[in-house]
C-alpha positions as CSV (number, residue, x, y, z in Angstrom):
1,X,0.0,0.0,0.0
2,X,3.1,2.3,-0.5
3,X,2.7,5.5,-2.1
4,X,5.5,6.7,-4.0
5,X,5.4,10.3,-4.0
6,X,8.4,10.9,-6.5
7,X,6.9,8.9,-9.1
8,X,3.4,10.0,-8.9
9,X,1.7,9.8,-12.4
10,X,-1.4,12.0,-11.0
11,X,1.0,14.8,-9.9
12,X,-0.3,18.4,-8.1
13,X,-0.6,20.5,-10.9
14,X,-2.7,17.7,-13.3
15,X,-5.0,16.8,-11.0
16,X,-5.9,20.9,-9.4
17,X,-5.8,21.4,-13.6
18,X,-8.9,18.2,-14.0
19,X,-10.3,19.7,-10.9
20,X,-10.7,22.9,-12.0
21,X,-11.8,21.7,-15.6
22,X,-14.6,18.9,-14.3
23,X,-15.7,20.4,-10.7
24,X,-15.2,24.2,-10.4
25,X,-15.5,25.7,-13.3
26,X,-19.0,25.3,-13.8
27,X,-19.3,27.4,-10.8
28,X,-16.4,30.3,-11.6
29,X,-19.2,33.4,-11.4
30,X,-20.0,32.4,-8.1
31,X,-16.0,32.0,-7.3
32,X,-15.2,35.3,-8.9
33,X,-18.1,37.0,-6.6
34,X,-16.2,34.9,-3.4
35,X,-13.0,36.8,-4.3
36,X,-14.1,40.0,-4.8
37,X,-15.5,39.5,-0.9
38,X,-12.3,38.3,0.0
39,X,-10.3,41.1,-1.7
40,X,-12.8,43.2,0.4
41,X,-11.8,41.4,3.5
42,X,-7.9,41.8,2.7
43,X,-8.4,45.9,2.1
44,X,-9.9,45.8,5.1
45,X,-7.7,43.8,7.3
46,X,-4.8,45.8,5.8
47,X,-6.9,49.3,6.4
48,X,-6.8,48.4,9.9
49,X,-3.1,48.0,10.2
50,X,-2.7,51.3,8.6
51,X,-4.6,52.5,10.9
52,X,-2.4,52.4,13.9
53,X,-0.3,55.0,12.3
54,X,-2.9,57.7,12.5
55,X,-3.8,56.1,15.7
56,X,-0.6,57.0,17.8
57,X,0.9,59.8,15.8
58,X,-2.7,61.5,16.1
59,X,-4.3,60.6,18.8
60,X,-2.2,59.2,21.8
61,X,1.0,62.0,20.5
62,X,-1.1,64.9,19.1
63,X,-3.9,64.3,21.3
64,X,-5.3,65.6,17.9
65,X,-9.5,65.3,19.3
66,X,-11.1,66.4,15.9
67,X,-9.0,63.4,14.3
68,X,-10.1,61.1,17.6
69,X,-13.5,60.4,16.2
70,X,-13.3,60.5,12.7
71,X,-10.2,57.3,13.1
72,X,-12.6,55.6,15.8
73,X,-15.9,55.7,12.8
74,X,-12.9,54.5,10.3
75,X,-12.0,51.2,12.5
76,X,-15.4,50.4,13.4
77,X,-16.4,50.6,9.7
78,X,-13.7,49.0,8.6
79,X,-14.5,46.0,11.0
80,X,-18.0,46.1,9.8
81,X,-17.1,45.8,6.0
82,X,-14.8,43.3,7.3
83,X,-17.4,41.4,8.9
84,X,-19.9,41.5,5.9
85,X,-17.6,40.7,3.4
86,X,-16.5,37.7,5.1
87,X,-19.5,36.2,5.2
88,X,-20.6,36.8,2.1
89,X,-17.3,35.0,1.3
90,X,-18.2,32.2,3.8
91,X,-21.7,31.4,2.2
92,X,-20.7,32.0,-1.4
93,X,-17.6,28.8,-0.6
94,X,-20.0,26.8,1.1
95,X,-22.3,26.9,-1.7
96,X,-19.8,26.0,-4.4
97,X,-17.9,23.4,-2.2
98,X,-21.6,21.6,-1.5
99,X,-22.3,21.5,-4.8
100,X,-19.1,19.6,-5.7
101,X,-20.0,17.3,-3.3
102,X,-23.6,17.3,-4.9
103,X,-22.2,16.6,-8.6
104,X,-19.2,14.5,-8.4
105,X,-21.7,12.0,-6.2
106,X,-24.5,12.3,-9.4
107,X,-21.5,12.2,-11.9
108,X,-19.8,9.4,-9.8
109,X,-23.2,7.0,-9.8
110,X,-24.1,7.4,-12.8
111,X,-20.7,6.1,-14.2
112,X,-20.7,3.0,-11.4
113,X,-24.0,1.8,-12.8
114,X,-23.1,2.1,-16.5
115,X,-19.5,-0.6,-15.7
116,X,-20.0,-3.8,-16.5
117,X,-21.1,-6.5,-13.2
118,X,-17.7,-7.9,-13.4
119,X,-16.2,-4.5,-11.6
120,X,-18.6,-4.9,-9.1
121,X,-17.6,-8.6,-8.6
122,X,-13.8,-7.4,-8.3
123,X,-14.4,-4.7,-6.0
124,X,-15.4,-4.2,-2.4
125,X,-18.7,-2.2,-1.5
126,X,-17.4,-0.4,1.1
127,X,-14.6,0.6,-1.0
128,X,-17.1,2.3,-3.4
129,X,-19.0,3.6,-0.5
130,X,-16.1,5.2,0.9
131,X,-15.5,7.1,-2.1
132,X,-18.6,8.9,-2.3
133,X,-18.3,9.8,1.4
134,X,-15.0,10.4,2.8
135,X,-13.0,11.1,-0.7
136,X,-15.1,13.3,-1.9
137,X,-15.8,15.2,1.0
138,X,-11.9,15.3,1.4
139,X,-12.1,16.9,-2.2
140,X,-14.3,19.5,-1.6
141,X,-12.2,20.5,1.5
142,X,-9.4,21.0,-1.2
143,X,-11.4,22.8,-3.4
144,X,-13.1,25.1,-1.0
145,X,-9.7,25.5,1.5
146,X,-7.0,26.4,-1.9
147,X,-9.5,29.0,-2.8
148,X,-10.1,30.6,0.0
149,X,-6.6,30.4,1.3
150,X,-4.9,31.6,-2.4
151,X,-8.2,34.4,-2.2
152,X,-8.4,35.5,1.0
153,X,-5.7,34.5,3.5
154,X,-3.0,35.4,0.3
155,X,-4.9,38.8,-0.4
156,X,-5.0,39.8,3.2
157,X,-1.2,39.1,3.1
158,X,-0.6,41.1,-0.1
159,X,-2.6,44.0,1.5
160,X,-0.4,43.8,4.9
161,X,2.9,43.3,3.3
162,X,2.2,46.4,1.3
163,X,1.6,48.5,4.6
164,X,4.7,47.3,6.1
165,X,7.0,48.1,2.6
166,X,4.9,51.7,2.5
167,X,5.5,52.0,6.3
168,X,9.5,51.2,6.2
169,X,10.5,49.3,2.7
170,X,13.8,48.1,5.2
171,X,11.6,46.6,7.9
172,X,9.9,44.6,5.4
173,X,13.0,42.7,3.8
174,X,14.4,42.0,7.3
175,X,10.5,40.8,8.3
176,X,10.4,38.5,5.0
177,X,13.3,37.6,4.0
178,X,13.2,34.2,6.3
179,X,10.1,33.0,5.4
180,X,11.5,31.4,1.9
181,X,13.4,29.2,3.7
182,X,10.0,27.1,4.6
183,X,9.0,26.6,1.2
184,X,11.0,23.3,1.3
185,X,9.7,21.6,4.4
186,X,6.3,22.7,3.4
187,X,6.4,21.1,0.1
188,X,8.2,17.6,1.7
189,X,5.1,17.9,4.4
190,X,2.5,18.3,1.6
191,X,3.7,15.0,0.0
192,X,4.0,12.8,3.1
193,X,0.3,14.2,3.7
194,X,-1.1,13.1,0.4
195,X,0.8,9.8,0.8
196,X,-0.8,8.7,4.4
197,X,-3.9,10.1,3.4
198,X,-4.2,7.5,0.6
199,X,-3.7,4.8,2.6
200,X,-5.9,5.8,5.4
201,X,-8.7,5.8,3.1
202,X,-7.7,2.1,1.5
203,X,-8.5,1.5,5.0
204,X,-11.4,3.2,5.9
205,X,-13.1,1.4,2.9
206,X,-12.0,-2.1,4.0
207,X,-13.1,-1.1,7.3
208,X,-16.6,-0.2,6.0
209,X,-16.6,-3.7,3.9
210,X,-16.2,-5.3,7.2
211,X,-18.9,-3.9,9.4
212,X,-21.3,-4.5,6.3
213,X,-20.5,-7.9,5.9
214,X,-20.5,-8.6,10.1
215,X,-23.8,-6.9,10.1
216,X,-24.9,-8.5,7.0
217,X,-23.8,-11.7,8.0
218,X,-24.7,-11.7,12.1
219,X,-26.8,-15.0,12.0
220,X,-24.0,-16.5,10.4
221,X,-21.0,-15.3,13.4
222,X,-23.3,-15.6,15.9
223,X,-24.2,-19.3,15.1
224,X,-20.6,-20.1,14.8
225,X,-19.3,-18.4,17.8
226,X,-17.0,-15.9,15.9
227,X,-18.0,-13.0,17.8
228,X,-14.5,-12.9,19.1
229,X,-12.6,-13.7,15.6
230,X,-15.1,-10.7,14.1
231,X,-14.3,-8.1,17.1
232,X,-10.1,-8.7,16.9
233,X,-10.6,-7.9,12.7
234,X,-12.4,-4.5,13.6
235,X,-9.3,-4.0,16.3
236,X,-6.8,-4.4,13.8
237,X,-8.5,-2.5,11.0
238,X,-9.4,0.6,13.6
239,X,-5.5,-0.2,14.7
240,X,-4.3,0.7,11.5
241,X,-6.8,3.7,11.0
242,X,-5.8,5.2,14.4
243,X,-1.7,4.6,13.3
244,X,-2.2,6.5,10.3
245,X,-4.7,9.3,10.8
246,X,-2.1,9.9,14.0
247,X,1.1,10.0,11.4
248,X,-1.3,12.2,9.6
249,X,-1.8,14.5,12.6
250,X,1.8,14.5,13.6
251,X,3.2,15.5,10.2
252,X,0.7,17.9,9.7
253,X,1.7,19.9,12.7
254,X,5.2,20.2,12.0
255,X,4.3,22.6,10.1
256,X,3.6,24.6,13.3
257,X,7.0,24.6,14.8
258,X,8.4,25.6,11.6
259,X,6.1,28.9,11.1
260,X,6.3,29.7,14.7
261,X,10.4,29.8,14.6
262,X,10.7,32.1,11.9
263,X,7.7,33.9,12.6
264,X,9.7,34.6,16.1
265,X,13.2,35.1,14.5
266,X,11.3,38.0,12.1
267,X,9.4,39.4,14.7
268,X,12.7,39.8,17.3
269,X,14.9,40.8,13.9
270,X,11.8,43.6,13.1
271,X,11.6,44.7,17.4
272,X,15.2,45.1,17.7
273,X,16.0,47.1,14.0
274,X,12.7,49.2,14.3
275,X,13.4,49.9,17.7
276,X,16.4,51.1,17.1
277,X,15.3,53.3,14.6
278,X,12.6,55.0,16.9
279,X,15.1,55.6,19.4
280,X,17.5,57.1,17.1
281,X,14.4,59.1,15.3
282,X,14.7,57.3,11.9
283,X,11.4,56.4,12.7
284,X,8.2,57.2,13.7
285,X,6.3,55.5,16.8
286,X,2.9,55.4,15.1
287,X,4.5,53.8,11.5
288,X,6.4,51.4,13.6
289,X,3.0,50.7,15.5
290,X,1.3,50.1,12.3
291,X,4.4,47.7,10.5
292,X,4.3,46.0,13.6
293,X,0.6,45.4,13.7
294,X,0.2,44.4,9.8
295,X,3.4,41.7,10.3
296,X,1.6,40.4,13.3
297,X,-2.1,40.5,11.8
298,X,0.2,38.8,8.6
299,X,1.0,35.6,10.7
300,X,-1.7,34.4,10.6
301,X,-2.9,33.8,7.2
302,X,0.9,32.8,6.7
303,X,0.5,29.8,8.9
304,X,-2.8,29.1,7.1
305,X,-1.1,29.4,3.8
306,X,1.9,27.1,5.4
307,X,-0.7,24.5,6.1
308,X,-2.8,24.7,3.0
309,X,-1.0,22.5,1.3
310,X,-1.0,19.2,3.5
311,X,-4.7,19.7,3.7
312,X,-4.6,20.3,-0.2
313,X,-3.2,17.2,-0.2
314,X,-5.3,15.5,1.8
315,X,-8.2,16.4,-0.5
316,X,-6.2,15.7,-3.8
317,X,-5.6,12.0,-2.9
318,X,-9.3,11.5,-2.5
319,X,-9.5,13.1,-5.8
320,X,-7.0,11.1,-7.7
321,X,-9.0,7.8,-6.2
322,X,-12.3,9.2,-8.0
323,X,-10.6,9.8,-10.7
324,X,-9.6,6.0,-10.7
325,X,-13.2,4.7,-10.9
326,X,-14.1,7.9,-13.3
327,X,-11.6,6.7,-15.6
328,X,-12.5,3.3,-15.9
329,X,-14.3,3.1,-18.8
330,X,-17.2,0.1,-19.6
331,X,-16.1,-3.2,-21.7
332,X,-19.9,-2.9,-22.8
333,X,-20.5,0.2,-24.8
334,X,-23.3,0.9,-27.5
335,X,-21.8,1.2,-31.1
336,X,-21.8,4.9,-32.9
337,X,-25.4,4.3,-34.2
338,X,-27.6,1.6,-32.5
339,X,-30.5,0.6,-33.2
340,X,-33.9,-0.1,-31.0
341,X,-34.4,-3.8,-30.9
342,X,-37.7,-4.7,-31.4
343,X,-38.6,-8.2,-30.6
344,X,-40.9,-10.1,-32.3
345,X,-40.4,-13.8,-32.1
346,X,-37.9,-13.5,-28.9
347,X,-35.3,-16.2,-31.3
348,X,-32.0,-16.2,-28.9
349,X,-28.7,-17.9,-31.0
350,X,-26.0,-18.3,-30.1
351,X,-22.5,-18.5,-32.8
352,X,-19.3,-19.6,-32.0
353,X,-19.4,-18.1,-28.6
354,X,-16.2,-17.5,-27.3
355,X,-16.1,-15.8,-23.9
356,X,-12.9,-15.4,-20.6
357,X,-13.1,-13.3,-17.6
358,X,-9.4,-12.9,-17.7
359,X,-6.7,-13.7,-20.0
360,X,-5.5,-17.0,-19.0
361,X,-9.1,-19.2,-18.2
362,X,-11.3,-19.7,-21.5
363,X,-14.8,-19.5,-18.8
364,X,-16.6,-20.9,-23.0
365,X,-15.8,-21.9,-25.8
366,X,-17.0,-22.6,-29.0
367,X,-20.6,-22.4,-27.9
368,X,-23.6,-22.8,-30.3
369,X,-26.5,-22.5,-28.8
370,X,-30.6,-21.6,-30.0
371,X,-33.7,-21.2,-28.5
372,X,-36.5,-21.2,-30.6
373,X,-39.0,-18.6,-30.2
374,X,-41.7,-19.1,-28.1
375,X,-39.9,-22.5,-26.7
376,X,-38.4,-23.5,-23.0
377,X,-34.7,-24.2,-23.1
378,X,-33.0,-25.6,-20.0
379,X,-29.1,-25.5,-19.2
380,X,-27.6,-27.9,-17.3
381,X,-24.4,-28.9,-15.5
382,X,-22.3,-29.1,-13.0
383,X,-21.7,-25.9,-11.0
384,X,-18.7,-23.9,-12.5
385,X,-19.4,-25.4,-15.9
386,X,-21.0,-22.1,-17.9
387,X,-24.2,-22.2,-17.5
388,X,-25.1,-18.5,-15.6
389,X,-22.0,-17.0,-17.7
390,X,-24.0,-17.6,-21.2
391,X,-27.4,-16.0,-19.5
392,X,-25.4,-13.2,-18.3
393,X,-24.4,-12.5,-22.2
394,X,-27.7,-12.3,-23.3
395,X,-28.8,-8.9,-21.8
396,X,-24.8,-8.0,-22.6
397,X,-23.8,-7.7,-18.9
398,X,-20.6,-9.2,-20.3
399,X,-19.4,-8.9,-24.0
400,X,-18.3,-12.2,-25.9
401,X,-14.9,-12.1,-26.8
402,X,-15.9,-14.4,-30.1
403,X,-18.9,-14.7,-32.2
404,X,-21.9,-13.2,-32.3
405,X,-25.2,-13.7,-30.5
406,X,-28.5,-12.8,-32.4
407,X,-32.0,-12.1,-31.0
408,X,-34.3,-12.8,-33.8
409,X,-31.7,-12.2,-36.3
410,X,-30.6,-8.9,-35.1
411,X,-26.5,-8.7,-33.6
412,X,-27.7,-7.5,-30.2
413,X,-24.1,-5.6,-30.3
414,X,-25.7,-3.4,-33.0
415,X,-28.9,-2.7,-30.6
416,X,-29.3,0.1,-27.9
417,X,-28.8,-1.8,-24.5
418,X,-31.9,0.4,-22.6
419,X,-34.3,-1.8,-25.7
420,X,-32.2,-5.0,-25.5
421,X,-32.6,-5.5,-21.5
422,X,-36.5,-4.0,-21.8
423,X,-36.8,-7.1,-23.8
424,X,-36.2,-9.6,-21.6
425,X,-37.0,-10.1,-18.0
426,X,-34.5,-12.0,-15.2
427,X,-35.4,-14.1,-11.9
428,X,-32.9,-15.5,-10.3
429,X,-31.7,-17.8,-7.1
430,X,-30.1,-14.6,-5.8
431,X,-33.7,-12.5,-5.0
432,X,-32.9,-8.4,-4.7
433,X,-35.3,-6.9,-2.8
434,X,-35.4,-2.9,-2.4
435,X,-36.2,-1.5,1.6
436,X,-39.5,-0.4,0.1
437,X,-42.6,-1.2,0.1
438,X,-44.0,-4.5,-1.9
439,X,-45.9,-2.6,-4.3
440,X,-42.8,-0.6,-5.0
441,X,-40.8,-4.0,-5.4
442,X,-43.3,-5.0,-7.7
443,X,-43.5,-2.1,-10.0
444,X,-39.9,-2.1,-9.9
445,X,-39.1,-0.8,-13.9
446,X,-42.3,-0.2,-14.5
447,X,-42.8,2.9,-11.5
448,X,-45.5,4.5,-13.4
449,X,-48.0,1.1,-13.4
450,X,-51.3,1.1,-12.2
451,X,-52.4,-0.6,-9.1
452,X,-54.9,-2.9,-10.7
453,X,-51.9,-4.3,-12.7
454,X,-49.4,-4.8,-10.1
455,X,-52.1,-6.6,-8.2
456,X,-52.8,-8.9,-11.3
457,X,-49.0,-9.4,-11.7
458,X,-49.0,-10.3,-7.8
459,X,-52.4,-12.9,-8.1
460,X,-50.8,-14.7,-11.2
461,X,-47.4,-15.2,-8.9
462,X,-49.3,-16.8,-6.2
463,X,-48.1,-13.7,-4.1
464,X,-51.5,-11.8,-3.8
465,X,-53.3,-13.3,-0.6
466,X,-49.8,-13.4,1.5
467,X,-49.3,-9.9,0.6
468,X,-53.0,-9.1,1.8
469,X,-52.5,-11.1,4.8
470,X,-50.3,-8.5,6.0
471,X,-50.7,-5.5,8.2
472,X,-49.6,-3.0,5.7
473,X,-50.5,-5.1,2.4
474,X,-49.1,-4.1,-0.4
475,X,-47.3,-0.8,1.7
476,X,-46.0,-3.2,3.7
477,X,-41.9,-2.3,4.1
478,X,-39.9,-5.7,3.3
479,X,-36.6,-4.3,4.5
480,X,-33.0,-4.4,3.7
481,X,-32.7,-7.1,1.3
482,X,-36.2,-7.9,2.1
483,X,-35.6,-9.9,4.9
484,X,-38.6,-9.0,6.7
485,X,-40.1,-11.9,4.4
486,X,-39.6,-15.3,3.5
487,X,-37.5,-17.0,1.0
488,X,-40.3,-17.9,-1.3
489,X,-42.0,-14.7,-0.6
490,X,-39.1,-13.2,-1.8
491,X,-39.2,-15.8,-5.0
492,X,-42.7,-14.9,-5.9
493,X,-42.6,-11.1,-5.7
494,X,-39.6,-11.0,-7.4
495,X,-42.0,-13.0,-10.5
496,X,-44.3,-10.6,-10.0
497,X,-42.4,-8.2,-11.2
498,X,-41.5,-10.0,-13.7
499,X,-44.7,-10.6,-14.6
500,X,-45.6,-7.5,-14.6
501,X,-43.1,-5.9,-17.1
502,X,-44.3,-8.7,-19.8
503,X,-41.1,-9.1,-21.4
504,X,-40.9,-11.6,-24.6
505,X,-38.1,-12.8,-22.7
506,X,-37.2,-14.8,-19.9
507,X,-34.3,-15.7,-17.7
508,X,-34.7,-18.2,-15.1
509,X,-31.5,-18.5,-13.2
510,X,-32.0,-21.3,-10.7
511,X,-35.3,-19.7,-9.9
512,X,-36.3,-22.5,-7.1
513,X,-33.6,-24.2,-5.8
514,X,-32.6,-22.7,-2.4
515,X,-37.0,-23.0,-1.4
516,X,-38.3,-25.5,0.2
517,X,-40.8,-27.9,-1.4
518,X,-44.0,-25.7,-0.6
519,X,-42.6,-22.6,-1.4
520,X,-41.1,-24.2,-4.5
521,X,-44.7,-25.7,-5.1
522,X,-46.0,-22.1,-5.4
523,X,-43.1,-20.5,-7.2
524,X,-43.1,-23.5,-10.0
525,X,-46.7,-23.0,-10.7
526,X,-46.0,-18.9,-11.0
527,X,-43.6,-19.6,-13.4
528,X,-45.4,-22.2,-15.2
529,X,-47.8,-18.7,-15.5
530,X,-44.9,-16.3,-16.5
531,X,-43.7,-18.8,-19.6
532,X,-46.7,-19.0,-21.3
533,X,-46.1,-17.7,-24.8
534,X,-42.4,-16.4,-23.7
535,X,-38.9,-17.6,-25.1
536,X,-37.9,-18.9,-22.1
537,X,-34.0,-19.9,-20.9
538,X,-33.9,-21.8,-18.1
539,X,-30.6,-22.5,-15.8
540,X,-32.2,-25.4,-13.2
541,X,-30.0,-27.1,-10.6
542,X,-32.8,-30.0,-9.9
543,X,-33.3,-31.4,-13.4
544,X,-36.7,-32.5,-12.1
545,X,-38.0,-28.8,-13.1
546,X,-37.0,-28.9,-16.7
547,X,-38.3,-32.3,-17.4
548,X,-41.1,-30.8,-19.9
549,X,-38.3,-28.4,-21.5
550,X,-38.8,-27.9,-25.4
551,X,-34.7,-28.5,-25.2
552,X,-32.1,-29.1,-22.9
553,X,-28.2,-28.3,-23.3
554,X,-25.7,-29.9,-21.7
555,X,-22.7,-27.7,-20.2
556,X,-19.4,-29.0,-19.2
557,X,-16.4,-27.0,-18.5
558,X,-17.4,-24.3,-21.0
559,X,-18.9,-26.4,-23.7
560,X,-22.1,-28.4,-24.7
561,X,-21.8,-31.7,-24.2
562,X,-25.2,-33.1,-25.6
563,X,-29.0,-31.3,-26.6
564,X,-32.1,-32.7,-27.0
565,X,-35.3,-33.2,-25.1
566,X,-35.8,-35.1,-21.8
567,X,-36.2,-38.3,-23.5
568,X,-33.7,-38.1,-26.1
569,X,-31.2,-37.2,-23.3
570,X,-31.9,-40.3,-21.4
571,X,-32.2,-42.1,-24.8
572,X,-28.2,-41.2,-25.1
573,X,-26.9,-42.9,-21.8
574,X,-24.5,-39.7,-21.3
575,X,-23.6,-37.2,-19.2
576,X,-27.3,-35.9,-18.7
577,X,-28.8,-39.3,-17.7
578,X,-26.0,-39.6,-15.4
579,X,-26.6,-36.4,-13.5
580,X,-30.3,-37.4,-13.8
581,X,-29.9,-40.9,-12.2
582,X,-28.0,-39.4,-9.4
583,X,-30.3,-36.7,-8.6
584,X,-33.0,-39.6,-8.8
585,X,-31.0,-42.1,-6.3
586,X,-30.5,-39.0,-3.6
587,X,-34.2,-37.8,-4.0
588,X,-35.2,-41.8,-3.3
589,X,-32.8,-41.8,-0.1
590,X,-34.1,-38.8,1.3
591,X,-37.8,-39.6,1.1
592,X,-36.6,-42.8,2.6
């Protein structure tokens, strides 16, 4: 997890250049209005120091009283501007540094959901949480800290250090002449920052993967007793968090010693020269009063600027990790000029498929495959043999790597994928349930359907009187993942929906084989329902459900085997009525 700061591809200037382009430009009228406050705020800061001049010549010397009210309106207007303009400043930052947040979250989701599944599989999900909350909040606090540290805190010290050269031009090169010198620590500080700051959010994502999946997963350690194995993961994980946010802590304040040393050797160099030249009357009290004042009311946005850059930094390495996701471009992409796909038939064939997750396992090969329109076709195997990776290339979740696959004659390549996946509707083992209600679960896809049809949808999956039967009915809230319901509640609602958006096309995907036999009872005769004048593929663990298939394909490490129906299968004496006869012989022992 090293970061190697000399050899950083996504250096400072290109990624405050892709910031500027993709975040805050869009918003540069309301950044322009923020610096004119700003400027505002540095004339006035630097008014007040000139101030003091006026204030002990005049006043405290000359006991000058027509000059003792006139200064006293100045200062106290001067504040007020001060005031004002500083929060217009404020509010005006706020709103542009929100908005970032706002946009790169829209910008950021929208490109997650447009990657293909296999990022997702590759990835953890509190990684990809962690970058829409703690990276790019980091980001705006880069955005929103740079400009108002280069805007105000650098105007104010323009305006100051141009009192102190008009006050005594000498003063000012002994006050500044020291502060160059922490350039280079600052800049070493600022990369050991951005450095740390990457890792610590590696971390913070793996630590948010981990409480999901504990939380996710509590029946599971609780039944096995590993409450204590779970709670020593967390103290390693928070270990490492506290190590590094600490190291983060620690390098950021050595910034502090380093301002606060030269800051003192300027301010004894500027006491002991100026002070000599008031003694010797080379100088007036009230413009040494007034140098004095600016360098002092000068430190202050020094040190801020000192320390802008770790925290710029901070917030750049949670942009260069967006960037990394934003970058990542799709393996499934529309072609320049696709065309709607408009299903008539619902034909699926497959030729010469060719498809690998990665370079060195072939996951198929050589696969040709067709389901007739209108027909059941059944896939099966042993797990790991292909089966769910050729459903998953028919809506295109994955690309083929060779050969085509045609939906009633039509490359689906050359359609748009928003008409390709409206075609076709998928249930599968692995139910996703919303924490809405079940009429929003239902209608999920088809939001603006009428009640009357979800209900229908609901009565023809068998799901209709359970739902009634409960306190809420259809508003009833199923809960994260829906596990406020059963497993074959689950099943049917997620037919229902199905049902409901009356695709030509259907994908089974072990549909019933983690219910038990009533549930599976009612879900088998909702499908039965849902096929019915649909081109149907079907992937089916217990080969007892695809006995009635039009066709069945056999899948073995990647390729078919043997096709045919039921009773030409069994007809063969090959791989099918071996995995039939031993799903047969286990069935028999269990009811015995």
């Amino acid at each position: 997890m090293g970061y190697q700061s000399a050899t950083q591809v996504n250096s400072t200037k290109v990624l405050m250049l892709r910031l500027f382009k993709e975040s805050i430009r869009p918003y540069f009228l309301w950044i322009i209005l923020a610096l004119g406050c700003m400027a505002i705020v540095a004339a006035a800061t630097a008014a007040s120091a000139w101030l003091m001049k006026p204030v002990i010549n005049e006043v405290f010397f000359e006991k000058n009283k027509a000059l003792l009210w006139i200064i006293s309106l100045a200062v106290f207007f001067t504040f007020t501007i001060k005031g004002i303009a500083n929060y217009g400043q404020a509010v005006l930052m706020s709103y542009v540094g929100q908005r970032i947040i706002t946009d790169t979250q829209h910008r950021l989701y929208s490109h997650l959901l447009g990657l293909e599944i296999s990022f997702f599989n590759n990835i953890q999900t509190g990684n990809l949480i962690s970058r829409f909350t703690i990276d790019i909040n980091m980001m705006r606090t880069a955005v929103s800290n740079a400009l108002t540290g280069f805007g105000k805190d650098f105007l104010s010290l323009i305006g100051l250090v141009g009192v102190m050269f008009w006050q005594d031009w000498q003063l000012g090169l002994i006050a500044f002449i020291v502060f160059p010198i922490a350039v280079i620590p600052i800049v070493r500080i600022g990369k050991r920052m951005r450095a740390v700051t990457v890792n610590t959010q590696v971390e913070m994502g793996q630590f948010t993967t981990l409480l999901q999946q504990t939380f996710q997963g509590v029946r599971v350690v609780k039944s096995y007793g590993m409450e204590g194995y779970e709670k020593n993961r967390v103290k390693e994980i928070a270990e490492r968090i506290f190590s590094l946010v600490f190291r983060s802590a620690r390098i950021r304040s050595l910034a502090s010693p380093i301002m606060e040393s030269l800051g003192g050797v300027a301010i004894t160099m500027v006491i002991a020269y100026g002070g000599h030249q008031v003694i010797t009357e080379n100088l007036d009290a009230g413009s040494f009063f007034s140098f004095i004042t600016a360098l002092l009311l000068a430190y202050e946005p020094m040190k801020r600027l000192a320390n802008l850059n770790a925290s710029l930094q901070e917030g750049l390495a949670g942009a260069q990790r967006l960037f990394e996701i934003l970058d990542r471009s799709t393996y499934v992409e529309e072609t320049k000029n696709p065309k709607k796909l408009n299903v008539d038939g619902g034909e699926i064939n497959f030729q010469n498929v060719g498809f690998s997750y990665d370079a060195n396992t072939i996951t198929l090969s050589d696969i040709n495959l067709l389901v007739p329109a209108g027909k059941t076709v059944a896939l099966v195997g042993a797990s790991g043999a292909g089966k769910s990776t050729i459903l998953d290339l028919i809506p295109r979740f994955y690309d083929t790597n060779k050969g085509s696959i045609l939906i009633d004659g039509t490359n689906i390549k050359l359609a748009t994928i928003k008409s390709l996946r409206k075609s076709m509707a998928l249930v599968s083992q692995e139910i996703i349930l919303f924490d809405d209600t079940i009429e929003a679960n239902i209608a999920y896809g088809q939001t603006n359907a009428p009640k009357e049809k979800i209900i229908e949808a609901a009565k023809n999956a068998g799901a209709h009187n359970f739902i009634n039967n409960m306190p809420l009915g259809y508003d009833t809230l199923v809960g994260e993942r829906g596990m406020k319901i059963s497993g074959g509640q689950r099943q049917r609602i997620a037919i229902a929906r199905a049902m409901l958006k009356n695709a030509p096309i259907l994908l089974l995907d072990e549909a019933t084989s983690s219910l038990d036999t009533e549930s599976e009872r009612f879900v088998q005769n909702a499908l039965k329902k849902l096929m019915v004048g649909r081109t149907t593929l079907v992937i089916a663990h217990r080969l007892s459900t695809v006995i009635d298939a039009d066709l069945i394909y056999v899948i073995d490490q990647g390729r078919i085997l043997e096709s045919g129906t039921h009773a030409q299968l069994i007809k063969k004496n090959g791989t099918y009525k071996d995995l039939y006869a031993l799903q047969f012989s286990q069935r028999n022992k269990k009811s015995n």
